[in-house]
Backbone as a printed PyTorch tensor [residue, N CA C, xyz], in Angstrom:
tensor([[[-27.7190, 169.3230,  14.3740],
         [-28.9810, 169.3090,  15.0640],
         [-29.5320, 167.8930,  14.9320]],

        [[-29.8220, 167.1880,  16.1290],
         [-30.6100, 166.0010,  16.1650],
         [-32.0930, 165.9590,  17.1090]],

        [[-33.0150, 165.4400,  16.4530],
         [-33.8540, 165.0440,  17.2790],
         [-34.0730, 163.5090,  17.3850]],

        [[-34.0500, 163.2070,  18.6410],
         [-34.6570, 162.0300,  18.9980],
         [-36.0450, 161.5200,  19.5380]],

        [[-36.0860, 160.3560,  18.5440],
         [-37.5640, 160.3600,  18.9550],
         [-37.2480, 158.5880,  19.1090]],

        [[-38.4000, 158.2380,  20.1100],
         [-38.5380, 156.8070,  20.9720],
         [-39.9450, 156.7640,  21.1770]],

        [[-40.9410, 155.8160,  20.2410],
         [-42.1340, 156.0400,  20.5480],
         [-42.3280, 155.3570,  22.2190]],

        [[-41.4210, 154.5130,  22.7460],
         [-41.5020, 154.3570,  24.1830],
         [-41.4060, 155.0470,  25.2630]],

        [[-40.8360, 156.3260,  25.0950],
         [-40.5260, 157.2070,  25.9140],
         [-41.7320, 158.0910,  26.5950]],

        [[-41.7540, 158.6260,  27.6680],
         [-43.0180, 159.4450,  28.0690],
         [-42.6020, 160.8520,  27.3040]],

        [[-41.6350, 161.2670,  26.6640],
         [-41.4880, 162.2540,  26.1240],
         [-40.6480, 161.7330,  24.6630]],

        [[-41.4250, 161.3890,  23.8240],
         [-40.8360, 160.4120,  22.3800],
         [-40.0170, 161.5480,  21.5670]],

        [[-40.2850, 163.1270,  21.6460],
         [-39.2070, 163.7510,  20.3590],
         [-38.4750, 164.6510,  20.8830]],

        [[-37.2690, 164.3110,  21.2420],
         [-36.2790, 165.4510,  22.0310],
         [-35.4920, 166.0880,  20.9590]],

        [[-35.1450, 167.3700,  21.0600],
         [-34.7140, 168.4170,  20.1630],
         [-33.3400, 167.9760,  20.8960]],

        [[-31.9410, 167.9230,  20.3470],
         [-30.5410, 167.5930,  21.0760],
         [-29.7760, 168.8140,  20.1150]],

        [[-28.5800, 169.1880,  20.3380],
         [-27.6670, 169.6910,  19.5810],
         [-27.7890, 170.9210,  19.1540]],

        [[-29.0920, 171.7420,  19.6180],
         [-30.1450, 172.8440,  18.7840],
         [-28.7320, 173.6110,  18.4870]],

        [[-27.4170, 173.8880,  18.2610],
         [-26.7370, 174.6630,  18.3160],
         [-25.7800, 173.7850,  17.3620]],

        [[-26.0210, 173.0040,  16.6960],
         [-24.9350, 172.3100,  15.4640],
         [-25.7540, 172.3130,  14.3250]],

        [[-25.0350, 172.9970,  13.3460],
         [-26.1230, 173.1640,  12.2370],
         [-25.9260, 173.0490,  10.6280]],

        [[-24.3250, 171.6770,  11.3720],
         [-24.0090, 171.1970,   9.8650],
         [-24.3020, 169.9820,   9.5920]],

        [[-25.5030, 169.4420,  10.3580],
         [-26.0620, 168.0500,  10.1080],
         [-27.1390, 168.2760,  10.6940]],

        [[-28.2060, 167.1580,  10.1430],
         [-29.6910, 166.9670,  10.7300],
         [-29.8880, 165.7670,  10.3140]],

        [[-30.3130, 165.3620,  11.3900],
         [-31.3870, 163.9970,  11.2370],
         [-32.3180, 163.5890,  12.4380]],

        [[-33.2630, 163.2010,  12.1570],
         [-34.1350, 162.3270,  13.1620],
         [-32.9540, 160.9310,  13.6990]],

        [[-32.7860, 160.5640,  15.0850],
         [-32.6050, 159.2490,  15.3070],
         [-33.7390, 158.7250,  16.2680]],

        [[-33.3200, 157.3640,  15.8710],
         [-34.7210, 156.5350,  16.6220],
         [-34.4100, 155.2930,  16.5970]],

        [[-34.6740, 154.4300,  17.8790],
         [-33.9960, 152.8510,  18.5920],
         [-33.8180, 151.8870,  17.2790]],

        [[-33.3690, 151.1290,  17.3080],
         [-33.5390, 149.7900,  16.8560],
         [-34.6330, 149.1590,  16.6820]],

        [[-35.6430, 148.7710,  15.9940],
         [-37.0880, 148.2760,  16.0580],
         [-38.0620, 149.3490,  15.9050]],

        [[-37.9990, 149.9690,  15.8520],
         [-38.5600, 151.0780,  15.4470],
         [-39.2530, 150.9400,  14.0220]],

        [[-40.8620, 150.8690,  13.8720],
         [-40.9680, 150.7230,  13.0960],
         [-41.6610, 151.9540,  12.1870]],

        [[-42.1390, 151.6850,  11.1420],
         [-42.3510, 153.3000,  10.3260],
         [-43.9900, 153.3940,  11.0680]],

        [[-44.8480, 152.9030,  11.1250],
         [-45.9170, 153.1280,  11.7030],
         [-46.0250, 153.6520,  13.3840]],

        [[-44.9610, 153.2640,  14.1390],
         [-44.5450, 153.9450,  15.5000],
         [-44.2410, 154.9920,  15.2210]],

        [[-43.0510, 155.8120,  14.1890],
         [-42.4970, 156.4780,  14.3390],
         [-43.7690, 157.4110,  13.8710]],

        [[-44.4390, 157.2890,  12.9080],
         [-45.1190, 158.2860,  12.7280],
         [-46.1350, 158.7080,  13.6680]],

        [[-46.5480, 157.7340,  14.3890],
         [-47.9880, 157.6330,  14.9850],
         [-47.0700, 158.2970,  16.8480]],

        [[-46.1520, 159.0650,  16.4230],
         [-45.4550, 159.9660,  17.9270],
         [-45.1220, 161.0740,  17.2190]],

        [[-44.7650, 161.5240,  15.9190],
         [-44.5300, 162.6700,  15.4800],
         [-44.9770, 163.6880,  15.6960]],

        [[-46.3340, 163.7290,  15.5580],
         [-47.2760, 165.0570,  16.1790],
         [-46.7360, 166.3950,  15.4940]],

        [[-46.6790, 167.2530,  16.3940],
         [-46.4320, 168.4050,  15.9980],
         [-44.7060, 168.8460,  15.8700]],

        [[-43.8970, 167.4900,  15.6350],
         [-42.7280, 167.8760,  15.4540],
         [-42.6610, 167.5160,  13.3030]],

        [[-43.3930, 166.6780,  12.9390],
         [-43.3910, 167.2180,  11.4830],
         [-44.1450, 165.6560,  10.7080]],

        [[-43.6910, 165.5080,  10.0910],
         [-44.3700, 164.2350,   9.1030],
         [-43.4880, 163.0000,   8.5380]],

        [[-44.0080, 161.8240,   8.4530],
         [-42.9670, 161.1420,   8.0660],
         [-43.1200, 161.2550,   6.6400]],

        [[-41.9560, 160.7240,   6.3590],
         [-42.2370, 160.4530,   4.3900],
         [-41.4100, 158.9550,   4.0190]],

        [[-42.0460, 157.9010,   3.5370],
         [-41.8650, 156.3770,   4.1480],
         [-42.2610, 155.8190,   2.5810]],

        [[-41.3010, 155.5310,   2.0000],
         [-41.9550, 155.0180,   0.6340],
         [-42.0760, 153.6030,   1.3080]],

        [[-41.8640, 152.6000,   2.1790],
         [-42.1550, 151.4840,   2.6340],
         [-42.2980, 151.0330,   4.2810]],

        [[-41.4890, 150.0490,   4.3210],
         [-41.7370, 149.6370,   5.4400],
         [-40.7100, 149.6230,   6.4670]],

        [[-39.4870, 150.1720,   5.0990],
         [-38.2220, 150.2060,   6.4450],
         [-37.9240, 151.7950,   6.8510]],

        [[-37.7680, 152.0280,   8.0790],
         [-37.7000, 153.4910,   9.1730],
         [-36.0060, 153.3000,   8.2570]],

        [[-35.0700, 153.0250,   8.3930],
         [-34.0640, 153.1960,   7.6160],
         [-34.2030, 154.1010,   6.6110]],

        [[-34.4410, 153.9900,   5.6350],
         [-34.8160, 154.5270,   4.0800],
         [-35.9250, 155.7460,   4.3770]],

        [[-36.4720, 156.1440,   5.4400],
         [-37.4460, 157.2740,   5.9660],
         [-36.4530, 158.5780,   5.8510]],

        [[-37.7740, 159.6100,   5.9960],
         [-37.1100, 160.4460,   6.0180],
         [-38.6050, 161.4830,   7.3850]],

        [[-37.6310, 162.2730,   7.7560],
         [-39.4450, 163.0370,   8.0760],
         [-39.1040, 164.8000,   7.9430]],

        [[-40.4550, 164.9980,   7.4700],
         [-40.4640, 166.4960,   7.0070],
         [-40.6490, 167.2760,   8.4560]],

        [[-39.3640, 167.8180,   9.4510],
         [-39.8260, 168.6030,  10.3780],
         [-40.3390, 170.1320,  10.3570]],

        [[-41.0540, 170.3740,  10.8610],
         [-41.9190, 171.5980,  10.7940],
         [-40.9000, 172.8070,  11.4890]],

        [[-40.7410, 173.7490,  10.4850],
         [-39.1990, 174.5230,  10.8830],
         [-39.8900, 175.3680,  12.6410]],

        [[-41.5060, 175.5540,  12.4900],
         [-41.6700, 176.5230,  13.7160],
         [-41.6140, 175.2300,  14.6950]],

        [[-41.6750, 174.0060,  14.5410],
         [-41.2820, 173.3400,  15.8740],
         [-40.2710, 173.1510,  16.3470]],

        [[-39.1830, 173.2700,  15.4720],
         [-37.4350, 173.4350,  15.2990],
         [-37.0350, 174.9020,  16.4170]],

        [[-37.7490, 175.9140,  15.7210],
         [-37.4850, 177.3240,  16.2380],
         [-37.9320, 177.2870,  17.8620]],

        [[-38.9070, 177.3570,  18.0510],
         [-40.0970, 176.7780,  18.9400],
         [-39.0950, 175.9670,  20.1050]],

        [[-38.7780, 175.0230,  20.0960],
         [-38.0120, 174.4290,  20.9820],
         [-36.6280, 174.3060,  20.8860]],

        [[-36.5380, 175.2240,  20.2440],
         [-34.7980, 175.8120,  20.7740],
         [-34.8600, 176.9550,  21.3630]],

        [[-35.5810, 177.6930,  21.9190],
         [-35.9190, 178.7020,  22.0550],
         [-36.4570, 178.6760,  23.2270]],

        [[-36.9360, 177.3790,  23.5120],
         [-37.5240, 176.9600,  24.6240],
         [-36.3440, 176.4960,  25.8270]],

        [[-35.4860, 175.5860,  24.8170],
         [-34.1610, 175.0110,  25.5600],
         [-33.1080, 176.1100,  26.0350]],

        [[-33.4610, 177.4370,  25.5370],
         [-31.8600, 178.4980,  25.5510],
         [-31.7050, 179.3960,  24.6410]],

        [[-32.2540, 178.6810,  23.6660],
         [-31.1450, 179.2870,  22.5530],
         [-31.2780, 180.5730,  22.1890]],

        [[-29.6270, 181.5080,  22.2570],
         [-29.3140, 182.4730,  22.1210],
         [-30.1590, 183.4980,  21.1400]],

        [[-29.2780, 184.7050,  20.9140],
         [-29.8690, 185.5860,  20.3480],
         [-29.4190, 185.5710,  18.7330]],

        [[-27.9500, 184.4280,  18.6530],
         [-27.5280, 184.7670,  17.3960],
         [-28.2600, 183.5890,  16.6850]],

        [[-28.8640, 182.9000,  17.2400],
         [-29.3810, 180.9560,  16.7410],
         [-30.1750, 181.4590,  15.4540]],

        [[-30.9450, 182.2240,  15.6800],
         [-31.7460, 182.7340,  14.4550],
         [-31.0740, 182.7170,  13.0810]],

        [[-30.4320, 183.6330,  13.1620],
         [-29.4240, 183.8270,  11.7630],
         [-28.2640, 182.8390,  11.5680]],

        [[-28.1310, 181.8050,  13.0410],
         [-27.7200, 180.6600,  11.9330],
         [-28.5620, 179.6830,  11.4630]],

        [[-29.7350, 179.0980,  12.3030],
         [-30.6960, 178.6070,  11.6830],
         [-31.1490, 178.9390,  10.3510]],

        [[-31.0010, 180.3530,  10.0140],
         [-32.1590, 180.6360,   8.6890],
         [-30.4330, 180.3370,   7.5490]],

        [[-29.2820, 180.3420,   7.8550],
         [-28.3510, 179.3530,   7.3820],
         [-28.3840, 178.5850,   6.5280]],

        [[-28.6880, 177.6880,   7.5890],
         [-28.7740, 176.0200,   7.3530],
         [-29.8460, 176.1530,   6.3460]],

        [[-31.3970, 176.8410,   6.5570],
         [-32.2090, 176.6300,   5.8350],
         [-32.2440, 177.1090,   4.6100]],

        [[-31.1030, 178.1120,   4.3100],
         [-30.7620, 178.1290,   3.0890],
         [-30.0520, 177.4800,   2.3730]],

        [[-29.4830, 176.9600,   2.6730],
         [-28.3000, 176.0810,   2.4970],
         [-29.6670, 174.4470,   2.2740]],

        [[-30.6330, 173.9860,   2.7450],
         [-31.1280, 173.0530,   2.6060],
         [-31.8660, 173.6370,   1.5450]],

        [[-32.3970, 174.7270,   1.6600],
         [-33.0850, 174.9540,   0.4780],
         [-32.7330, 174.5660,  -0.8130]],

        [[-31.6010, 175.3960,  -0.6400],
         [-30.5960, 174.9140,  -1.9980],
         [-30.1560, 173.4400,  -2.6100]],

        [[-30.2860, 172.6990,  -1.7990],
         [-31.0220, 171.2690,  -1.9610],
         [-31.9140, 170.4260,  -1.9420]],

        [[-32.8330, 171.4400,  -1.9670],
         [-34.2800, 170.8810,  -2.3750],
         [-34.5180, 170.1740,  -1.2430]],

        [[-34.0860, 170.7110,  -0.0490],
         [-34.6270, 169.7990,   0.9280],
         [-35.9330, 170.6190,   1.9770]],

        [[-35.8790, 171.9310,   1.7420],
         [-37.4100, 172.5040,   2.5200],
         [-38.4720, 172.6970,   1.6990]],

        [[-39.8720, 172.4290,   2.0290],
         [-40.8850, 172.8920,   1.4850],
         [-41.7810, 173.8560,   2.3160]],

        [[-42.6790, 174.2430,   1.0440],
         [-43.8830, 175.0050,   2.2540],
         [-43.4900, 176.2780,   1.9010]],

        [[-43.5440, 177.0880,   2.6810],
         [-43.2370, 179.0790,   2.1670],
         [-43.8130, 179.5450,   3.8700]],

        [[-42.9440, 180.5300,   3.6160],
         [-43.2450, 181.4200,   4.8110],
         [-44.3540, 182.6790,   4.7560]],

        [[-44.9230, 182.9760,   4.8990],
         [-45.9250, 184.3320,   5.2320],
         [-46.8070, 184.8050,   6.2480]],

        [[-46.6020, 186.2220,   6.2060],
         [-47.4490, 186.6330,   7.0480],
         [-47.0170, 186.4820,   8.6610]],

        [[-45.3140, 186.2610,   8.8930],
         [-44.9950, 186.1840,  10.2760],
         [-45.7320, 184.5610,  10.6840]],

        [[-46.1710, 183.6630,   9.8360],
         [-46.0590, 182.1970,  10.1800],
         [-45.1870, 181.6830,   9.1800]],

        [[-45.0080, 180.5590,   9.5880],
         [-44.0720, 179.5600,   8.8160],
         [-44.4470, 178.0990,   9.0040]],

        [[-44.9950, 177.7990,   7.5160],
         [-45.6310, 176.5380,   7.3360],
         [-44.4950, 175.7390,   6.9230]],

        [[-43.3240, 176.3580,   6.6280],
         [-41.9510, 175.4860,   6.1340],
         [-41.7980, 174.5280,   6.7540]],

        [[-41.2050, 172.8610,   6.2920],
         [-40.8400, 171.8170,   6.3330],
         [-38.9590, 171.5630,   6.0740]],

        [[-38.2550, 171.0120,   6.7730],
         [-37.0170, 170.5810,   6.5380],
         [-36.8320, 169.2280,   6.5410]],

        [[-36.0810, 168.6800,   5.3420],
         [-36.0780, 167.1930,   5.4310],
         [-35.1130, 167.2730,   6.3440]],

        [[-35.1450, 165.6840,   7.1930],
         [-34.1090, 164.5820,   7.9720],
         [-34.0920, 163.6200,   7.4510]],

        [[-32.7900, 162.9570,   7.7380],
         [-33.0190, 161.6160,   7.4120],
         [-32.8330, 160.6430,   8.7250]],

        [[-33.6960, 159.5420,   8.5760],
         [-33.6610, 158.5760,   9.5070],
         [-32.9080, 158.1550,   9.7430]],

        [[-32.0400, 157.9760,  11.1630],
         [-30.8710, 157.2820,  11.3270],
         [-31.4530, 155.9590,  12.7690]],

        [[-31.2720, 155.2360,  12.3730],
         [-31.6420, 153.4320,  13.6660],
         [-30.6560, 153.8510,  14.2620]],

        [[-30.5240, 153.4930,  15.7300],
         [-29.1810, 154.0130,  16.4120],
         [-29.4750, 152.3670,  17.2030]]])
């Protein structure tokens, strides 16, 4: 699963791959800096930037914007139960936060930043 995001774009965070779910990362152009990238994130999740290089970033995506627009793009009836997968499988590496209840889901999944 990749999303791309281009704070130049009229549409900066595209969901790609919603159906590969043995990798994740955010990619984003060349020049790209950590203050762009965050300041287009919106409601696809948060950055987490101990400095100044988008390299070394990471961003916490918001799992209902994940669900949300795959769902939007197609995705099947089985995507669910592999999605909740992966998110176990990240769990198990300390890579989601947040908790689910009550039929919402405030859960977070790390990415890591990839410059393309």
């Amino acid at each position: 699963m990749r999303i791309a995001v281009d704070p130049t774009a009229a549409q900066p965070a595209e969901l790609l791959d919603h159906d590969v779910f043995t990798s994740f990362d955010v990619t984003v152009p060349s020049g790209t800096s950590v203050s762009d990238l965050s300041a287009v994130l919106g409601s696809v999740g948060e950055l987490d930037a101990a400095g100044d290089d988008v390299a070394d970033a990471h961003v916490r995506v918001f799992v209902s914007w994940l669900r949300e627009t795959a769902h939007a793009e197609g995705a099947d009836a089985g995507w669910d139960e592999q999605f909740e997968g992966m998110l176990a499988y990240a769990e198990q590496q300390g890579w989601v936060a947040g908790n689910q209840s009550e039929g919402t889901d405030g859960r977070t999944v790390r990415a890591h930043v990839v410059v393309e």
